[in-house]
C-alpha positions in Angstrom: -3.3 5.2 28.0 -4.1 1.5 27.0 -1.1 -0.6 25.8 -3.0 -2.1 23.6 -3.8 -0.4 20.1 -2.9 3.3 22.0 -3.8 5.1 19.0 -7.4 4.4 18.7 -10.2 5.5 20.3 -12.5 3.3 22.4 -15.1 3.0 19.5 -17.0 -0.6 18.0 -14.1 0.0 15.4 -11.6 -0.9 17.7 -13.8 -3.3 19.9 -14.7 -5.6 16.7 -10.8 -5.2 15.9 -9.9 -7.1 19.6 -12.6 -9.2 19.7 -11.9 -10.9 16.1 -8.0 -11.4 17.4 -9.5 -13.1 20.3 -12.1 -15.1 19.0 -9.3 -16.8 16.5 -6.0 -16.9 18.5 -8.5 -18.6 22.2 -8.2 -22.3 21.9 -11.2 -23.0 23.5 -13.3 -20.4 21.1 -15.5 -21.9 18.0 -13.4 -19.4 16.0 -10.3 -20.7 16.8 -7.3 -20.8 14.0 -3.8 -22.1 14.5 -0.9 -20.0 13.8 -0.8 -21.3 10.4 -3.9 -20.0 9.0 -3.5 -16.5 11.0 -2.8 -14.6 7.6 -4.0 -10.7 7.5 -3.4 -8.5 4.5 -2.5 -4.9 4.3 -3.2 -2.8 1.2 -0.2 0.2 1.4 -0.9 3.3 0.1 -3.7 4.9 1.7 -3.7 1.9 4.5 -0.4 2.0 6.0 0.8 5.4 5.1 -0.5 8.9 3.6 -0.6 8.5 -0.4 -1.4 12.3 -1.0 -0.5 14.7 -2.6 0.2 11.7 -4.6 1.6 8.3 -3.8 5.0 7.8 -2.5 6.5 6.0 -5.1 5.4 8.5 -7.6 7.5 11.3 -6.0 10.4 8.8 -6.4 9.4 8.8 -10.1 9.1 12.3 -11.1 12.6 12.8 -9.6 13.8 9.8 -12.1 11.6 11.5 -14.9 13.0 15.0 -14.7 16.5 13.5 -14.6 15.5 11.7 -17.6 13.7 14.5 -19.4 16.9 16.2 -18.6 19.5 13.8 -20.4 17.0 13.7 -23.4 14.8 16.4 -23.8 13.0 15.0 -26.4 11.2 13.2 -23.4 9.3 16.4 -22.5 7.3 16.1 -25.3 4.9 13.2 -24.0 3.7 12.3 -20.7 4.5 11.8 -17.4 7.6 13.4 -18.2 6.1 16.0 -19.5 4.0 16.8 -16.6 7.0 16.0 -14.9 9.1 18.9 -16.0 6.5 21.2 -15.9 4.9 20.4 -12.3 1.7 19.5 -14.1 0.9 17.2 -10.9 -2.8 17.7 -11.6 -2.3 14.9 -15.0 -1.0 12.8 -13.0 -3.5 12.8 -10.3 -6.4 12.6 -12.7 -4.6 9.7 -14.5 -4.5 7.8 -10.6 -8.4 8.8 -10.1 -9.2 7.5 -13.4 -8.2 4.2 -13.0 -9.9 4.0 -9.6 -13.2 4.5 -11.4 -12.2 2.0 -14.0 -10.8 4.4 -16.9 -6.9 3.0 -17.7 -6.9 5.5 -20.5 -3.6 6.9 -19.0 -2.6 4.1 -17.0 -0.6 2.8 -20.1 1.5 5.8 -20.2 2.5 5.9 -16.8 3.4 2.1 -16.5 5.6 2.5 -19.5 7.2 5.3 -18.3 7.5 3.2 -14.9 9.4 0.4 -16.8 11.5 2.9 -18.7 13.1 4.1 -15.6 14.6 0.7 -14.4 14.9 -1.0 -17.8 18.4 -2.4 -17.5 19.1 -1.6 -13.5 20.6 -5.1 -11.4 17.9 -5.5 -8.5 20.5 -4.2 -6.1 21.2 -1.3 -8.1 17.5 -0.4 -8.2 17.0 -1.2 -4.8 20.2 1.8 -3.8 18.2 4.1 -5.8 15.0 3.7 -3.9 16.8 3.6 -0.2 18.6 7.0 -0.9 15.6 8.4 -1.8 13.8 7.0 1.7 16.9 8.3 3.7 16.7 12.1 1.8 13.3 12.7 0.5 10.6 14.9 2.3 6.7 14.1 2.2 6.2 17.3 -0.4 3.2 18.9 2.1 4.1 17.5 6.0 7.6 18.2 5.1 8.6 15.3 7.2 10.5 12.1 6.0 8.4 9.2 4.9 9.3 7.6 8.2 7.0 9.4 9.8 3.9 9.4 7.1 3.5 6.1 8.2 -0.2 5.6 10.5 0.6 4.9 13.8 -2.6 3.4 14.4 -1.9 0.8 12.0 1.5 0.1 12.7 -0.1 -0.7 16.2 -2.5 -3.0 14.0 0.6 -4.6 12.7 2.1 -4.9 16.2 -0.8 -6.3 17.6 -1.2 -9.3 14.9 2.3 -10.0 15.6 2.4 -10.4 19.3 -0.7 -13.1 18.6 1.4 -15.3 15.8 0.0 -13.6 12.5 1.5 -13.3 9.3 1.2 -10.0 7.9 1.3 -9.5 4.2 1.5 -5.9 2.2 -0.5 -6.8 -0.9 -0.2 -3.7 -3.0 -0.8 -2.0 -6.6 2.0 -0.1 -5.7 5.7 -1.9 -7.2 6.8 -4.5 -5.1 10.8 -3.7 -5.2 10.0 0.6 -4.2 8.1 -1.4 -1.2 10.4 -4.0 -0.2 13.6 -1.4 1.0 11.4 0.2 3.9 8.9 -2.3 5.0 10.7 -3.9 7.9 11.7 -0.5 9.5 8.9 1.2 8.6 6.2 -1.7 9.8 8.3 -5.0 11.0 6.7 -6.3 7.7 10.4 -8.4 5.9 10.9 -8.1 2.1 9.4 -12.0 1.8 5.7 -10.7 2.5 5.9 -8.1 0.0 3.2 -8.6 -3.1 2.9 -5.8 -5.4 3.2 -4.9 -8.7 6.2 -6.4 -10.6 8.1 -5.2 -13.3 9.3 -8.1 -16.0 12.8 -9.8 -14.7 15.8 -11.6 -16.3 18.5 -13.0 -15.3 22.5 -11.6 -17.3 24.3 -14.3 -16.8 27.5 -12.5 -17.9 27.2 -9.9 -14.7 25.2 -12.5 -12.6 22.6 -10.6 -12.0 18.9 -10.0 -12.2 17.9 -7.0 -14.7 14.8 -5.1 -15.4 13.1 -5.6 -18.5 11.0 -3.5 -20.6 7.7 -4.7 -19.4 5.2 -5.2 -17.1 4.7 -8.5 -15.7 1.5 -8.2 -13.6 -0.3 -5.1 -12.3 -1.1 -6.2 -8.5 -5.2 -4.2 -8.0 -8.5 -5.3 -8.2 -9.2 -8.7 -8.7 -5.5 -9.1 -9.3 -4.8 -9.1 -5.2 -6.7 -12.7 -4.5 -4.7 -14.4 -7.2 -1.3 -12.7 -5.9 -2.4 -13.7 -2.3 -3.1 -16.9 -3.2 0.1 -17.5 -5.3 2.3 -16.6 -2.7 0.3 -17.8 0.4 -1.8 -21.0 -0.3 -4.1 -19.5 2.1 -7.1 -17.0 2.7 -6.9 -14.4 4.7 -8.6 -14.0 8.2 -8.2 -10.3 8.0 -7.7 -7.8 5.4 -7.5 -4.0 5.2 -7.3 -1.4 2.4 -8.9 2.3 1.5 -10.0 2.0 -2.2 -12.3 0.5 -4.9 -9.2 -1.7 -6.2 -9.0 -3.3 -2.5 -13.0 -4.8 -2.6 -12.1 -8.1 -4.3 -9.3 -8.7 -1.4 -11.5 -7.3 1.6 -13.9 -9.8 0.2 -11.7 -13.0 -0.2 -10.6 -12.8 3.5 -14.7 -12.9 4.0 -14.6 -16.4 2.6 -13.1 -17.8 5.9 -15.3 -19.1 8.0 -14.2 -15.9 10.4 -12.6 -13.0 9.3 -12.3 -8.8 9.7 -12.1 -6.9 6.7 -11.4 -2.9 7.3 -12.1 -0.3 5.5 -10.0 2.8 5.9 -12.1 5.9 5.2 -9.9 9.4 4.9 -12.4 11.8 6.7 -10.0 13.4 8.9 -9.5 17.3 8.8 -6.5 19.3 10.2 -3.9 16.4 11.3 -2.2 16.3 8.2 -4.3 13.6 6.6 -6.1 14.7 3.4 -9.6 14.1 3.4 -11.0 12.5 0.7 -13.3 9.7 -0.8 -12.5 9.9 -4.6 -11.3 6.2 -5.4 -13.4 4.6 -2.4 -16.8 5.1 -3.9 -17.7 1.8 -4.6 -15.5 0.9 -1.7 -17.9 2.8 0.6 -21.1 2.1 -1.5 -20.9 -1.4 -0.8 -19.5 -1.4 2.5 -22.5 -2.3 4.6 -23.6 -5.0 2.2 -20.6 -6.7 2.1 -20.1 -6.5 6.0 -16.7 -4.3 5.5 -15.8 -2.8 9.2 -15.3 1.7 8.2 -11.8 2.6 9.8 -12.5 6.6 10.5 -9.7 8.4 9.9 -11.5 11.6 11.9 -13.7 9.2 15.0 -11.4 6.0 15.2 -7.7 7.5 15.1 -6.8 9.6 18.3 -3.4 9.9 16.6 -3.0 9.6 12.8 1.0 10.0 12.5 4.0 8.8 14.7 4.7 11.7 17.3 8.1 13.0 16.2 11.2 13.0 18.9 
């Protein structure tokens, strides 16, 4: 087996994957960029691990929900909780697919029920909340821990960028604190390159500590990501990957470097535990070609989609 990237198959996929880290990490190549401007962006769910049946941090919530609904069960009445206590997973889905095709008509409900369930929680407490549920939580259909939802040929991705002086960014819709508590272990990616979503903050000066407010400061998709890249980095990208419509405007800022790899991760894989599936990519795929995104096939490009368990 090759050492390098032993998960993927010997495909153009992978060959324009090692010939881009070449080309900008040779010193005597045209494409050459010091270490400082090596900055590659990762998308999370969908890119770096399985988001379905739903999105990890979802499952997280209908646990916080039901507990909620629970205490007050005037909470049942409305949604998410609602489809919360009743298993009425299909809502919620259809609320996620809907704002992939540009339709937020539900969105609003499920970010306010998102803020409801930290208003008040210290960062640290929140952040004990969302380890236990990483240590003791089971993907709901592969059974296994999220540990080992991650994709092993990404991770190798990861690996790779780092042995060559990258920085590696997670640039996410999903919420930057449910990221931050698993990214080293899970990818070797520290809590400092974490963008995501972010809930409001202030500071309690009587407790010194930093509380969740009631809002939303900034939903991290779409055209969103540059902005957020850009805040935290000062940089472009040379190489950026996601799976879904809300990842084009970030696959195509990395394009504005002078050299640069944007992938595409296409879910077309059937019977190794990865749903196939193109609803949210659409456009993603649609514009693909034109836009020069490199296709990641789950199915041709991944000899191994999962960590191999011990």
């Amino acid at each position: 087996m090759n050492d390098i990237l032993p998960s993927w198959r010997d495909t153009s996929t992978r060959a324009a994957i090692l010939e881009f880290v070449a080309a900008v990490t040779d010193d005597d190549s045209p494409d050459f960029v010091p270490h400082e401007g090596r900055v590659a962006v990762f998308d999370n769910d969908g890119t770096l691990w399985t988001e379905k049946p739903m999105p990890t941090q979802l499952h997280y919530l209908l646990e916080q929900w039901k507990l909620a609904a629970t205490a007050d069960p005037t909470l049942a009445e409305r949604q998410p909780y609602r489809a919360a206590v009743t298993g009425d997973y299909a809502w919620l889905g259809a609320a996620i697919d809907k704002h992939y095709a540009g339709d937020d008509s539900d969105l609003g409900l499920l970010i306010a029920a998102v803020a409801e369930s930290s208003t008040g929680m210290s960062v640290e407490e929140y952040e004990a909340s969302v380890a236990a549920f990483y240590r003791e939580a089971r993907h709901l259909t592969l059974g296994s821990s999220y540990a080992h939802t991650v994709y092993q040929p990404m991770v190798e991705l990861i690996r790779l960028l780092d042995a060559h002086d990258f920085r590696t960014y997670i640039v996410s819709g999903g919420e930057r604190d449910f990221m931050r508590p698993m990214t080293q272990d899970y990818y070797g990616i520290p809590v400092q390159r974490v963008i995501g979503t972010g809930m409001s903050l202030e500071y309690d000066a009587d407790d010194n500590v930093v509380r969740y407010g009631k809002a939303l400061s900034f939903f991290d998709d779409g055209p969103e990501k540059p902005v957020r890249i850009w805040m935290r980095t000062g940089r472009r990208p040379i190489l950026a990957a996601g799976n879904s419509n809300g990842d084009i405007p970030m696959l195509r800022f990395a394009q504005g470097s002078p050299r640069s790899l944007s992938l595409l991760v296409r879910h077309d894989d059937t019977g190794r535990g990865d749903a196939p599936y193109d609803k949210g990519a659409e456009q993603a795929l649609e514009v693909a070609p034109a836009h020069g995104f490199t296709v990641v096939s789950v199915r041709d490009d991944w000899s191994q989609v999962f960590p191999r368990s011990d």
